[in-house]
N, C-alpha and C positions, 0 to 999 in steps of 0.2 A: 504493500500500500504506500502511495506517495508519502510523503511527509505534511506536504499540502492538504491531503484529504485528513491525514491521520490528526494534524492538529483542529481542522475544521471538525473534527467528528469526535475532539475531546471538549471544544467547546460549546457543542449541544449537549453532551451529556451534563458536563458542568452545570449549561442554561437550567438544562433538567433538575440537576441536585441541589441546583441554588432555589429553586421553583417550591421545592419539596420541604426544604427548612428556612425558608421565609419567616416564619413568623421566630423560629430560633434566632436568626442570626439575618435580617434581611439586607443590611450595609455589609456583610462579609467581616466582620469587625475582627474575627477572628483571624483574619486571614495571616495577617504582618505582624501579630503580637510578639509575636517570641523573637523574630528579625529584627525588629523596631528595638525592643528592648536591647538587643547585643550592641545595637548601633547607638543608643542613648548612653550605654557603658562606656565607650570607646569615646577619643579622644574629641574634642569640635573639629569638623575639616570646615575653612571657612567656604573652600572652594563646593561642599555638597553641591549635587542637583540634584532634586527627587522628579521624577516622572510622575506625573498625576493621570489616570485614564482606565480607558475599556481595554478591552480583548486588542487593538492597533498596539497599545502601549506595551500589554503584554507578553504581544509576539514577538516584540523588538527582541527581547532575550532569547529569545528562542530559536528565531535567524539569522538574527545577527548576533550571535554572542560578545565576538571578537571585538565591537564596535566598544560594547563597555570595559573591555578590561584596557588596568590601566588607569580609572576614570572613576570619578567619583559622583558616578552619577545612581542612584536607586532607583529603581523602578516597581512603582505602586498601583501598575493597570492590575483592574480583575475583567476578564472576561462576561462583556452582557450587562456593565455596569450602566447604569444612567448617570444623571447629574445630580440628583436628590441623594443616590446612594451616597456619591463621592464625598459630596458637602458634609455628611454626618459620620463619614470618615476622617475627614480632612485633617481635623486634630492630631490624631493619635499616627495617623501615617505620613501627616508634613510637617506640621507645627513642631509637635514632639522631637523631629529628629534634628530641630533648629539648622537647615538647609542655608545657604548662600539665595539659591533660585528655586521655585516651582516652575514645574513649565506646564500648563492644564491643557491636556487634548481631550474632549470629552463633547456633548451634545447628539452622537449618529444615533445612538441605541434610544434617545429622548423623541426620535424621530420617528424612530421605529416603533415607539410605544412598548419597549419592553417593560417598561413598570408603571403601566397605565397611557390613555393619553396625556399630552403634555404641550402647552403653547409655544410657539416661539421665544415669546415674550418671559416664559418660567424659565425655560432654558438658561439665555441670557442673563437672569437672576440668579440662578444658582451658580452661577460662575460667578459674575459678578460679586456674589457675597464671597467665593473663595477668594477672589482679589482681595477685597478687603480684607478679609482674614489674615492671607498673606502678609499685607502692607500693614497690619496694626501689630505685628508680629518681625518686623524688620526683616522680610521673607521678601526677595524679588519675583511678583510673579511674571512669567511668558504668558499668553495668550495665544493656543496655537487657533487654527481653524479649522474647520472642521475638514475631514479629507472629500473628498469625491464620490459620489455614490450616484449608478442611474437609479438603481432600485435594490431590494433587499433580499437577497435570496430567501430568507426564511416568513419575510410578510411583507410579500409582492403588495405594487398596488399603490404607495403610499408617497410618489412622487417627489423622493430624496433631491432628486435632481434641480427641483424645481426649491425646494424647502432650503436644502442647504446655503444653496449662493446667500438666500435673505436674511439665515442664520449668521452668519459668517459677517452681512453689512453691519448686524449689530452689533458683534463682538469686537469687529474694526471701530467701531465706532466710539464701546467705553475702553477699551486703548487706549484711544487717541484723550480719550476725557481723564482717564486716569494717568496718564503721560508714562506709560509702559510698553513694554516690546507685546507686538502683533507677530505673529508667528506665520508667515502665509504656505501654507503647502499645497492648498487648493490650487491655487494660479500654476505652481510648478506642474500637478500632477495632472490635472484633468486634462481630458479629450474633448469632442466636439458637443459632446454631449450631456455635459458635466457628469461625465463617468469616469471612472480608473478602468484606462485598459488592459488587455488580458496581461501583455507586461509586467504592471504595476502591482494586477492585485486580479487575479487567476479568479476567485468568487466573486471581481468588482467590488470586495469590500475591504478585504484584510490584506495589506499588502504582500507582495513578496520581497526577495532580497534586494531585486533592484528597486524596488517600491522604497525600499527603507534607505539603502542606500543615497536618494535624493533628498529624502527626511531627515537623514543625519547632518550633510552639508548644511543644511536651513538650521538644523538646530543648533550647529556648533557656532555658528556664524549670531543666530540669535542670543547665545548664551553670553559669547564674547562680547558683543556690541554690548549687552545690559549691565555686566561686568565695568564696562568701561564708563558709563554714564553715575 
């Protein structure tokens, strides 16, 4: 079995197990405890970055391994996450580990209604309060955008394509109002269609190694320039 299929078919069962113990545990809170904790032992790196995000953020480690080592960057996606989850995470898996930079990719799965429907406009908010969070905590956040999506393999129908770009104008927008890095990966990645081609991300939704590999350039480039300001 590909690797591509093998990881897409441990992230439905996941979707699944997460579905199942919801009312246990429905932020995943448990996930980073015991990591979190080893990392709040060890020494301040001021250079931290944590990763904030879904199943995109999560796969990063997984194909690209090599990208992090070296690098003091964590990575805090869970697969299938929304943005309500993340926010009630946010504490204990970015604050807590007192980071340099967050960098928050997160809104696709908010599209997709995995944890109910969800407005544009909520989206934006629950990031937006992570910003905040960030910044009243001397946390630099990113603001990435959201990737590209025509539609959703597992709940057709729901016109990402159309959704995202306007997603995306508002997050550019409290950016710009909050005077922090905008993360653009949409403009790099998409097609004519505002989709990820088969290239970038083989399901159109979760990239592959060259998918990531363009991600990385932006990110490091992002990191540096916020570093610098």
């Amino acid at each position: 079995m590909a690797k591509s299929t093998k990881y897409i078919l441990s992230l439905f069962i996941c979707f699944i197990s997460c579905n199942i113990s919801y009312s246990q545990d429905w932020a995943n809170l448990k996930r980073f405890q015991e990591a979190n904790y080893s990392l709040m032992e060890t020494a301040k790196n001021k250079n931290r970055v944590v990763l904030m995000g879904n199943s995109i953020t999560e796969g990063w480690s997984i194909y690209r391994p090599e990208f992090f080592e070296g690098k003091s960057y964590i990575n805090r996606g869970i697969g299938g996450q929304t943005t309500p989850q993340m926010l009630l995470r946010f504490r204990q898996d970015v604050i807590d580990l007192k980071p340099a930079i967050v960098v928050i990719l997160a809104g696709t799965n908010d599209i997709a209604g995995n944890t109910g429907p969800m407005t544009l406009e909520q989206i934006r908010d629950n990031i937006l309060s992570m910003v905040e969070l960030a910044q009243s905590n001397n946390i630099i956040p990113i603001v990435a955008s959201v990737l590209p999506a025509f539609d959703y393999p597992w709940r057709p129908g729901l016109q990402p394509n159309i959704k995202i770009p306007k997603l995306n104008a508002m997050l550019f927008k409290i950016s710009n109002e909050k005077k922090i890095m905008y993360l653009d990966y949409f403009t790099a990645m998409a097609d004519e269609n505002n989709g990820l081609p088969k290239a970038l991300a083989s399901d159109g939704v979760h990239p592959t190694k060259e998918g990531y590999k363009i991600m990385e350039k932006l990110l490091e480039k992002a990191i540096s320039d916020s570093l610098k300001n």
